[in-house]
Backbone as a chain_set.jsonl record, in Angstrom:
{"seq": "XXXXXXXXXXXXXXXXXXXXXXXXXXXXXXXXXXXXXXXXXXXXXXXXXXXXXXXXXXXXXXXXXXXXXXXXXXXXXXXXXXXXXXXXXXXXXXXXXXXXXXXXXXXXXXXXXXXXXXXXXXXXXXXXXXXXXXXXXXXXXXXXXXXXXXXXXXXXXXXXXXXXXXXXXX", "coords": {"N": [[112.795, 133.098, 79.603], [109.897, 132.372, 81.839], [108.518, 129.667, 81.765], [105.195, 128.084, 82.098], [102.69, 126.575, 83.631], [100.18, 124.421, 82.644], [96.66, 122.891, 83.789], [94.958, 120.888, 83.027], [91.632, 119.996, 83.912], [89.61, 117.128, 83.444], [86.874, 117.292, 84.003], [84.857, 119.551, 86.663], [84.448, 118.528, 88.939], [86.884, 117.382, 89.72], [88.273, 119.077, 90.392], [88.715, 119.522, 93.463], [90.463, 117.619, 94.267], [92.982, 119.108, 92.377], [93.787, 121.348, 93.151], [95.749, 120.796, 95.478], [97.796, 120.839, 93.24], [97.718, 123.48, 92.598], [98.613, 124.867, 94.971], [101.119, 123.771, 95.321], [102.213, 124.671, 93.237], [101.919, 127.274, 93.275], [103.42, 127.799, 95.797], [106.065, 126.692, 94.565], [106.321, 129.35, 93.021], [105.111, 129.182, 90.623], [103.633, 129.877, 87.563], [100.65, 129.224, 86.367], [98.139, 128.285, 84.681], [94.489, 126.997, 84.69], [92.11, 124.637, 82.874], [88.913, 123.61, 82.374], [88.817, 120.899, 80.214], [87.745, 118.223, 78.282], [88.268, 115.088, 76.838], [86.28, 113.347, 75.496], [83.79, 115.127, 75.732], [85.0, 117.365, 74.696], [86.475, 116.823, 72.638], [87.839, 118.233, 70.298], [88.151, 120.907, 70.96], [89.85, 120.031, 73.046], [92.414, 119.117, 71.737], [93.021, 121.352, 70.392], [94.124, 123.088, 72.119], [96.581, 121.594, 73.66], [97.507, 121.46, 71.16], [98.636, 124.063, 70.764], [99.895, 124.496, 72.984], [102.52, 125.125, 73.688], [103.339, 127.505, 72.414], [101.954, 129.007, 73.448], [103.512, 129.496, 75.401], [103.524, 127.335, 77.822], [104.913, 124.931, 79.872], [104.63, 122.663, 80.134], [101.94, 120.011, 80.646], [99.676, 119.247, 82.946], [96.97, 117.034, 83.495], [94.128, 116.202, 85.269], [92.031, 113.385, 85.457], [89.523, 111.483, 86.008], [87.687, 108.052, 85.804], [87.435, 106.944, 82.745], [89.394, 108.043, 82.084], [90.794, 109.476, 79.862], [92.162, 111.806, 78.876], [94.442, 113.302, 79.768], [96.181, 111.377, 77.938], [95.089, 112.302, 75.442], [95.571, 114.866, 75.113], [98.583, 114.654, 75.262], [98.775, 113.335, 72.84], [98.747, 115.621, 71.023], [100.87, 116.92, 71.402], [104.436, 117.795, 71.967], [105.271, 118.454, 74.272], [106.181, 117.628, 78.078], [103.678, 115.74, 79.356], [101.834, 115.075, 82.237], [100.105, 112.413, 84.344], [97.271, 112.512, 86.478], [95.379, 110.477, 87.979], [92.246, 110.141, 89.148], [89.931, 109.044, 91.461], [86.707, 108.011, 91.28], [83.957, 108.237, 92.174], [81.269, 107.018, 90.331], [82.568, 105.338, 89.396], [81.949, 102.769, 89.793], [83.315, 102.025, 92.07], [85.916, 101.262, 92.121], [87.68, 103.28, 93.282], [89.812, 104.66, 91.736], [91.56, 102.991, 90.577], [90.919, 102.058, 88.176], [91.187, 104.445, 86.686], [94.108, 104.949, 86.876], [95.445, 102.885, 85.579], [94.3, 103.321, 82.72], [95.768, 106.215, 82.112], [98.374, 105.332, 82.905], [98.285, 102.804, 80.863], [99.543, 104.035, 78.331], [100.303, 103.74, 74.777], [102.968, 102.959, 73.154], [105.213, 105.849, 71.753], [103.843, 107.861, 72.677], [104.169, 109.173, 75.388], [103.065, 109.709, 78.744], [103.497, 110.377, 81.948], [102.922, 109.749, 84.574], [101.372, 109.945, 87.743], [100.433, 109.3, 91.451], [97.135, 108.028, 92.195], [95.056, 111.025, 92.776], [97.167, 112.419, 93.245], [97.926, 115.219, 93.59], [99.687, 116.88, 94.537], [102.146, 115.675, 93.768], [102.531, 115.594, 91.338], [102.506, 118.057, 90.936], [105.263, 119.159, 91.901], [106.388, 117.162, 90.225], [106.353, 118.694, 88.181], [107.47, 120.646, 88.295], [110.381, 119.913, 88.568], [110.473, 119.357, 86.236], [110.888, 121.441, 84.444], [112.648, 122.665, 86.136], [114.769, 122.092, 84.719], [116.082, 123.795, 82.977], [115.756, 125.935, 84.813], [117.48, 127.712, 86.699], [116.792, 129.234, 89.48], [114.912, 128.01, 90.419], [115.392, 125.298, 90.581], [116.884, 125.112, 92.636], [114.833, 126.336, 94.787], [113.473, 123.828, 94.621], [115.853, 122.433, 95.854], [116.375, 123.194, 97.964], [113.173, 122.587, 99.25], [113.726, 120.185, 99.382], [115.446, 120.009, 101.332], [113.951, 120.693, 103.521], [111.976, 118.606, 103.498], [113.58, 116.79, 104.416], [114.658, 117.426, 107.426], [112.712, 117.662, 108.192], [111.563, 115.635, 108.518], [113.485, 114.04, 110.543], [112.841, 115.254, 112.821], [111.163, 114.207, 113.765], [112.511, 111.981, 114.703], [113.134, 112.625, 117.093], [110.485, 113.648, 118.493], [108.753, 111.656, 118.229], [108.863, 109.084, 119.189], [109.252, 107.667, 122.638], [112.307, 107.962, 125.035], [113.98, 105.533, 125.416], [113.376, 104.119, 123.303], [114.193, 104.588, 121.269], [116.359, 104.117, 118.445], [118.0, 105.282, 116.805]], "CA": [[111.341, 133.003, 79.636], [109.633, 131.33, 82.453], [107.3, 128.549, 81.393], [103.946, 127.873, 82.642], [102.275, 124.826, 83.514], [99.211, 124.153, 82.085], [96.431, 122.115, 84.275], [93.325, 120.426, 82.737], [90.395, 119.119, 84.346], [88.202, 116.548, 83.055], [85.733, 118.127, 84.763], [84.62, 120.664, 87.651], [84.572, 117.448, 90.135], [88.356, 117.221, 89.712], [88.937, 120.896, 91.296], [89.609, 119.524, 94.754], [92.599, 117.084, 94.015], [93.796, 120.195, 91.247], [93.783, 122.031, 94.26], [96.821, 120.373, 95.861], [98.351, 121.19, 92.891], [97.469, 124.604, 92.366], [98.91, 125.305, 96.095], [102.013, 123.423, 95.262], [102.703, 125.657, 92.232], [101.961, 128.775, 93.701], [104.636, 127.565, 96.425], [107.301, 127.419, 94.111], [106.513, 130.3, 92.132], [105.099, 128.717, 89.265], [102.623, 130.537, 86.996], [99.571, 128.042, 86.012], [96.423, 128.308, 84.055], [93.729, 125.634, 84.663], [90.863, 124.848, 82.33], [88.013, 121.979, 81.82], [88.673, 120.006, 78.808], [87.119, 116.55, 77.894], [88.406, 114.012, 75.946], [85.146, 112.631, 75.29], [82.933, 115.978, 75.727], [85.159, 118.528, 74.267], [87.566, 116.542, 71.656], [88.675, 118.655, 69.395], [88.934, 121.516, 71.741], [91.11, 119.397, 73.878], [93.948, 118.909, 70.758], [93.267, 122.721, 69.73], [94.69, 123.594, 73.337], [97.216, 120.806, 73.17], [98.727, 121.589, 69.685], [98.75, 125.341, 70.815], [99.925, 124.954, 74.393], [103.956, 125.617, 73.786], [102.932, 128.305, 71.392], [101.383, 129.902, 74.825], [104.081, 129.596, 77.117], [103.561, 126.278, 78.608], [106.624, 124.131, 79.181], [104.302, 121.392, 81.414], [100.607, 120.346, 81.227], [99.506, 118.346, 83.987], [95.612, 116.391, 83.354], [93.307, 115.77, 86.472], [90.58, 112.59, 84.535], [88.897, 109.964, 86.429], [87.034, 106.992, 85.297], [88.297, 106.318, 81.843], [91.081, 108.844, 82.205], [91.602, 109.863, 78.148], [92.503, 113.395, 79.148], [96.105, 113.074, 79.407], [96.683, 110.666, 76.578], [94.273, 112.968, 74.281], [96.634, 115.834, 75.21], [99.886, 113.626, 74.918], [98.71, 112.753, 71.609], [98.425, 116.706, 70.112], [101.726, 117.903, 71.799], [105.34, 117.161, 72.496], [105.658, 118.638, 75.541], [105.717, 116.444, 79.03], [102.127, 115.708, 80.138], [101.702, 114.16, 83.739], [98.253, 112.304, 84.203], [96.683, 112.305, 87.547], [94.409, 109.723, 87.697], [91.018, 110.694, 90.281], [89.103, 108.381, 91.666], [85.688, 108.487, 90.666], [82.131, 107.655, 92.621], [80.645, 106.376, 89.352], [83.503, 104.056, 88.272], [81.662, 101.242, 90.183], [83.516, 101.785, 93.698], [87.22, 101.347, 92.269], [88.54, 104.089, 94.034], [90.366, 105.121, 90.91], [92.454, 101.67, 90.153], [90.706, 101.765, 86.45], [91.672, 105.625, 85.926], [95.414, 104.76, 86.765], [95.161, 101.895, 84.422], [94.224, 104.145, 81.822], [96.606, 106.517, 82.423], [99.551, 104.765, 82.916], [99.147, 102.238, 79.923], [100.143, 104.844, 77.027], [100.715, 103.291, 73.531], [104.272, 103.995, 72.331], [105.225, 107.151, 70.85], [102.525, 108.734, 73.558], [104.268, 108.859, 76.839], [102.327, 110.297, 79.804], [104.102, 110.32, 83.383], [101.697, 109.126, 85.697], [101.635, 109.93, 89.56], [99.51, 108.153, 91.984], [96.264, 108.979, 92.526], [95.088, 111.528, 93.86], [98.823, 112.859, 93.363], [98.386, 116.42, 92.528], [101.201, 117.655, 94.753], [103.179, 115.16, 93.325], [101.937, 116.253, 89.63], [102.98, 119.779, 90.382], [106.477, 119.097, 92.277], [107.244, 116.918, 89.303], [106.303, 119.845, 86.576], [108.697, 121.707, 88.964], [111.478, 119.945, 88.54], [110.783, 119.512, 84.662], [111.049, 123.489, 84.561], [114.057, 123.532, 86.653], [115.816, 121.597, 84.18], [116.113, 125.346, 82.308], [115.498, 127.181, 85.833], [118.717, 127.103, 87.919], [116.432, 128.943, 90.261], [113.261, 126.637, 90.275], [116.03, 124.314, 90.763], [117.272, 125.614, 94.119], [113.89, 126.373, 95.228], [113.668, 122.102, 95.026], [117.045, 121.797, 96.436], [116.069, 124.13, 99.563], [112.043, 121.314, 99.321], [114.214, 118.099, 99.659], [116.411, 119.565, 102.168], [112.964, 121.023, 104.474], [111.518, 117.098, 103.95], [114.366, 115.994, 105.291], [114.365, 117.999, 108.565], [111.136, 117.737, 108.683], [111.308, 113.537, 108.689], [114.725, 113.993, 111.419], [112.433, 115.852, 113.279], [109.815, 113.004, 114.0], [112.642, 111.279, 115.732], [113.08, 113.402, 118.655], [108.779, 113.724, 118.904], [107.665, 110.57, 117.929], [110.004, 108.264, 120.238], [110.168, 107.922, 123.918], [114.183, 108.289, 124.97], [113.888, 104.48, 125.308], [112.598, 103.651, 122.036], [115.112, 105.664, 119.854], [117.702, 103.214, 118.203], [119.486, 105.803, 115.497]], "C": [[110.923, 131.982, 80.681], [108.471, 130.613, 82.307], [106.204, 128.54, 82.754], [103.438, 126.292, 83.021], [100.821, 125.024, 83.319], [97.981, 122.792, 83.046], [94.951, 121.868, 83.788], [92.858, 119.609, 83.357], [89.821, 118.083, 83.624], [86.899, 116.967, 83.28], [85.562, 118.72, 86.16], [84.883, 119.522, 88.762], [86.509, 117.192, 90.404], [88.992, 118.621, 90.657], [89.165, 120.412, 92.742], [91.205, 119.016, 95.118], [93.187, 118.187, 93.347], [93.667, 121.381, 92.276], [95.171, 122.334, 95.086], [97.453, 121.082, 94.993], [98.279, 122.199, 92.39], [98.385, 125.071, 93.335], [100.236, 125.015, 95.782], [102.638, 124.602, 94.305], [102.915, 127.063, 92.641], [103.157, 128.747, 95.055], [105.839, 127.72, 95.888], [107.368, 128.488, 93.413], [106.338, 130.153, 90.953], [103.759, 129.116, 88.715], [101.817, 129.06, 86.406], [98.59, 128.4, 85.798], [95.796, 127.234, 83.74], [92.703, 125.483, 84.077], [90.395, 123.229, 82.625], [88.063, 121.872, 80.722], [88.582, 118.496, 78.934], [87.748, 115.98, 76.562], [88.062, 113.702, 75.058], [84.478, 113.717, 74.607], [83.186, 116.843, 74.444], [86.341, 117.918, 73.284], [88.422, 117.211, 70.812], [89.094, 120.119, 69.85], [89.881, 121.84, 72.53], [92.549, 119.418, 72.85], [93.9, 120.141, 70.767], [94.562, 123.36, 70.721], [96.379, 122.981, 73.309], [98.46, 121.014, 72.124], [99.438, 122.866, 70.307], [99.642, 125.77, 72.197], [101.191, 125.464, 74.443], [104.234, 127.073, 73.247], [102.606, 129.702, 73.002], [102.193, 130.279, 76.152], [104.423, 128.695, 78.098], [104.939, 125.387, 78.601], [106.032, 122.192, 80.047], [102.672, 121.157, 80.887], [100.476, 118.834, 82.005], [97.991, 118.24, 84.12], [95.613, 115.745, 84.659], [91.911, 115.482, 85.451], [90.945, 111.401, 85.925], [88.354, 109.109, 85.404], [87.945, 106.581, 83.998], [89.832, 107.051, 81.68], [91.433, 109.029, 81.035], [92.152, 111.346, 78.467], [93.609, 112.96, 78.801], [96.936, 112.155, 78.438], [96.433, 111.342, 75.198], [95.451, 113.809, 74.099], [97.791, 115.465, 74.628], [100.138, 113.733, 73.645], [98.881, 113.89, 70.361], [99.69, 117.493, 70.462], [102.973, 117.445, 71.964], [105.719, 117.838, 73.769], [105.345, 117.641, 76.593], [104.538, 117.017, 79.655], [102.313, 114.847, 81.125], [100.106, 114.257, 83.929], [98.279, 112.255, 85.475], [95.238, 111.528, 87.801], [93.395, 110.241, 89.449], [90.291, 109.817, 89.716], [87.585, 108.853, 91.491], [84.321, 107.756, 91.373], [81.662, 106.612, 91.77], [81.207, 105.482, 88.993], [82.956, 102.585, 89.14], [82.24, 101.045, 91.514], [85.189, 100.981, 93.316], [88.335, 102.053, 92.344], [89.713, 104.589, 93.356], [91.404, 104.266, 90.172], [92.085, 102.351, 88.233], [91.126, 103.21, 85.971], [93.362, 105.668, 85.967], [95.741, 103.657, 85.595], [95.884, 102.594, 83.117], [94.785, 105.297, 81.286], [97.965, 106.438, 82.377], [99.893, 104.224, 81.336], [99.306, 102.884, 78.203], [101.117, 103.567, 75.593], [102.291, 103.763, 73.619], [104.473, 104.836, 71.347], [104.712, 108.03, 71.815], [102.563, 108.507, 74.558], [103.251, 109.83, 77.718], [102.899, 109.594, 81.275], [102.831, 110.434, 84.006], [102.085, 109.548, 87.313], [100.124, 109.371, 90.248], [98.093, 108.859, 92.16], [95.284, 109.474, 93.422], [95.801, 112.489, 93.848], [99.055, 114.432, 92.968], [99.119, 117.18, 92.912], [101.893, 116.846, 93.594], [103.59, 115.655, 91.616], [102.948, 117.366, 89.408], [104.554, 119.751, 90.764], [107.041, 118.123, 90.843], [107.18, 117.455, 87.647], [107.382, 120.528, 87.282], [109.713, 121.278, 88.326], [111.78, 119.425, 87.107], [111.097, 120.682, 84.243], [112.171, 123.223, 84.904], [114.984, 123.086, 85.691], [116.523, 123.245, 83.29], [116.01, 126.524, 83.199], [116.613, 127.478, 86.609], [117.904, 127.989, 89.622], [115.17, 128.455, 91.028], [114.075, 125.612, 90.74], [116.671, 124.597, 92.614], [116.404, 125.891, 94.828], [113.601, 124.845, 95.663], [114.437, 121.992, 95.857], [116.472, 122.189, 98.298], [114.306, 122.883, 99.904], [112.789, 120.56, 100.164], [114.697, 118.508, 101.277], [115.224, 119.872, 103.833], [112.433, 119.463, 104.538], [112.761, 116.596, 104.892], [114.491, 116.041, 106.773], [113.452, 117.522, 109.462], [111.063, 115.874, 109.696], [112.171, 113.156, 110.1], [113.822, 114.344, 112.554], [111.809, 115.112, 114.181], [110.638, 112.182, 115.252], [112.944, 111.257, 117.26], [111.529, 113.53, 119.273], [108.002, 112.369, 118.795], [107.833, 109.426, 118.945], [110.008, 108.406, 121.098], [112.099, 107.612, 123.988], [114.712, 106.489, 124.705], [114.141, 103.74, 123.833], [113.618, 104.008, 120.77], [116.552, 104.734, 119.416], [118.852, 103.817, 117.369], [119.965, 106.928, 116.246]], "O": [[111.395, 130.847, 80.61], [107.422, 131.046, 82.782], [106.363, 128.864, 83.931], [103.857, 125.193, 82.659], [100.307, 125.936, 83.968], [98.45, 121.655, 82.989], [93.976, 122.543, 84.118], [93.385, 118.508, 83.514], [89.29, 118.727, 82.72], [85.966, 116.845, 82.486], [86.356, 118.201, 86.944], [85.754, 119.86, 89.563], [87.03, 116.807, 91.451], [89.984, 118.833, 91.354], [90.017, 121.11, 93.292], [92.245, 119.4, 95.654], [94.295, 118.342, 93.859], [93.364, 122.466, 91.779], [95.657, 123.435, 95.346], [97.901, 122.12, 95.48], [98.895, 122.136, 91.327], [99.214, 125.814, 92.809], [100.902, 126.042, 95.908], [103.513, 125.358, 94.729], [103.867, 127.801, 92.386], [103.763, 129.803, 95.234], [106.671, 128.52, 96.317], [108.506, 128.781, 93.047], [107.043, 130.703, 90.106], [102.757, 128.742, 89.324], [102.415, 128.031, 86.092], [97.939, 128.925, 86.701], [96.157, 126.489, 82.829], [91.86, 126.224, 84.582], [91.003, 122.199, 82.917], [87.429, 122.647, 80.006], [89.298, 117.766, 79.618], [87.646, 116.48, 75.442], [88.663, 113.594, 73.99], [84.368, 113.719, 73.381], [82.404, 117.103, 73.53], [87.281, 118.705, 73.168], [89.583, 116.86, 70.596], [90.104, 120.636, 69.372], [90.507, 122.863, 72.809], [93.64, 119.741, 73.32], [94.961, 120.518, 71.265], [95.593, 123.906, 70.328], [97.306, 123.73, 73.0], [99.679, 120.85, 72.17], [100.665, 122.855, 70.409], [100.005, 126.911, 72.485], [101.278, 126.381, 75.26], [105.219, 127.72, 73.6], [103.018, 130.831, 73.268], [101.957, 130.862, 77.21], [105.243, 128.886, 78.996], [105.746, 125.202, 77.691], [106.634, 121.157, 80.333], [102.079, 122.22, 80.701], [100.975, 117.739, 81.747], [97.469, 119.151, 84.762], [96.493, 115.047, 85.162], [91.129, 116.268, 84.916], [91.905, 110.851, 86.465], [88.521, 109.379, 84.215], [89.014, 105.987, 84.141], [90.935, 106.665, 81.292], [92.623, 108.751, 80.888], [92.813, 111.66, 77.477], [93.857, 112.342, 77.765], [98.148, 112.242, 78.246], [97.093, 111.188, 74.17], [96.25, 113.632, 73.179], [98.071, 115.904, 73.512], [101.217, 114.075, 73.161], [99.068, 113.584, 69.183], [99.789, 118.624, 69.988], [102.837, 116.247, 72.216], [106.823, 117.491, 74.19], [104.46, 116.817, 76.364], [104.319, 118.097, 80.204], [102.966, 113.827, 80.908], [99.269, 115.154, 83.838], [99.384, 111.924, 85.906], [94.152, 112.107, 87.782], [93.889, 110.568, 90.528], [89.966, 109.578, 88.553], [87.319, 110.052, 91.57], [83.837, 106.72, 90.917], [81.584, 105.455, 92.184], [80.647, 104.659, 88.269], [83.555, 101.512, 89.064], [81.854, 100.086, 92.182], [85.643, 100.192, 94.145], [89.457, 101.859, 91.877], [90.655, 104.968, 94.052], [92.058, 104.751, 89.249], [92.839, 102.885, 87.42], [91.45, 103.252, 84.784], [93.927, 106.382, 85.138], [96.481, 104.032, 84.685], [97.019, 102.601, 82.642], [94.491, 105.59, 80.127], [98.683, 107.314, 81.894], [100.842, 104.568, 80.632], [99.187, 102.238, 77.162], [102.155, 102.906, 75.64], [102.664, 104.827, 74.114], [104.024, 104.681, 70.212], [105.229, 109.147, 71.775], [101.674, 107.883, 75.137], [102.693, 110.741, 77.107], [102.7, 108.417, 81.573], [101.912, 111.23, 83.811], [103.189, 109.338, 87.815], [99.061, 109.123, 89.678], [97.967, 110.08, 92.249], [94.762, 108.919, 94.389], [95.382, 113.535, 94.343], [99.985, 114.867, 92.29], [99.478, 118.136, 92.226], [102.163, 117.418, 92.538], [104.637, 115.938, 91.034], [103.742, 117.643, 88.509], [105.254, 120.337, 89.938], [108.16, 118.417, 90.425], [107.597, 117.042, 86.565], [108.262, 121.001, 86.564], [110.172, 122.025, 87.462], [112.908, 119.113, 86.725], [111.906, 120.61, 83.318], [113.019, 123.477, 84.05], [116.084, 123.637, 85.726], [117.748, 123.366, 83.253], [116.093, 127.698, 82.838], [116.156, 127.349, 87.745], [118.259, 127.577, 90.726], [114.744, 128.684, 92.16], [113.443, 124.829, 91.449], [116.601, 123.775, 93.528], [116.826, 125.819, 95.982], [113.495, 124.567, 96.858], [114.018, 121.435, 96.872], [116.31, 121.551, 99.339], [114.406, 122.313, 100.991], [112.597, 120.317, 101.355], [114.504, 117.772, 102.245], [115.521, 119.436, 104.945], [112.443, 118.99, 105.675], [112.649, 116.07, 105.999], [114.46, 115.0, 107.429], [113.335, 117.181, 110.639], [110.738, 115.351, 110.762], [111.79, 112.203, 110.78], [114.045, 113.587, 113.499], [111.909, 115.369, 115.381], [110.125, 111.795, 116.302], [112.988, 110.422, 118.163], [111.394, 113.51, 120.496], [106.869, 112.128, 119.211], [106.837, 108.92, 119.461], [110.726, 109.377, 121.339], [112.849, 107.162, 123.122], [115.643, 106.205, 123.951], [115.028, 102.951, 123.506], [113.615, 103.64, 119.595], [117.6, 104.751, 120.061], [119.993, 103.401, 117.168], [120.911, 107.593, 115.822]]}, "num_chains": 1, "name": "protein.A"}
């Protein structure tokens, strides 16, 4: 069975970062259904989803919340599957460029982990639902292997273009 990843919004303002990771997913071949659920707004809709989400298929859900950032802890809190928060910076939070939604985010009670990536991070979000999947994918897992080994290239690449002949010490 190949799992899903699951991606909630906080809200419609979040759809550009959940963007990244929409693109990322559909790169490796990874099926994903994204809704808006609130914390705050939509509480007890948020656990319903939550309790229900493994039940559906999901083997990942990955929360895009700014400002106070409860999304991905709410979730956390109704499911044992791994949730990854993506903290988004937020206009309204006073002009801290999303510091206080990583915060919030990050510092998870015990019992109620939530993997954090930086924010902003929603490749990173989705490449590291990937390679929670591959642990059960062997080829989700080779799809990564074949990633790492294109960054790498990619980075080797720089030092033949980036460098006059001079300049090049490796």
């Amino acid at each position: 069975m190949n799992l899903k990843v699951a991606v909630a919004l906080g809200s419609d303002s979040d759809l550009p970062l959940a963007k990244k990771a929409f693109r990322t997913l559909e790169d490796f071949g990874i099926e994903y259904k994204a809704c808006v659920l609130s914390a705050h707004r939509t509480p007890d809709r948020a656990a319903e989803f939550a309790r229900g989400a493994r039940e559906a298929g999901f083997g990942v859900i990955v929360a895009f919340a700014g400002m106070s950032a409860a999304l991905a802890g709410a979730l956390a809190a109704h499911t044992t599957l791994p949730v990854i928060g993506v903290p988004c910076p937020g206009a309204a939070a006073g002009g801290l460029g999303g510091l206080d939604a990583l915060l919030s985010t990050v510092q998870m009670p015990t019992g109620v982990p939530v993997a954090t990536v930086a924010i902003g991070g929603g490749a990173n979000a989705a490449i590291l639902a990937a390679q929670i999947l591959s642990l059960s994918d062997a080829g989700l897992a080779e799809k990564l292997s074949r990633h790492k080994m294109t960054m790498e290239a990619d980075a080797m690449e720089k030092n033949t273009t980036t460098f006059d002949e001079g300049e090049r010490g490796l």
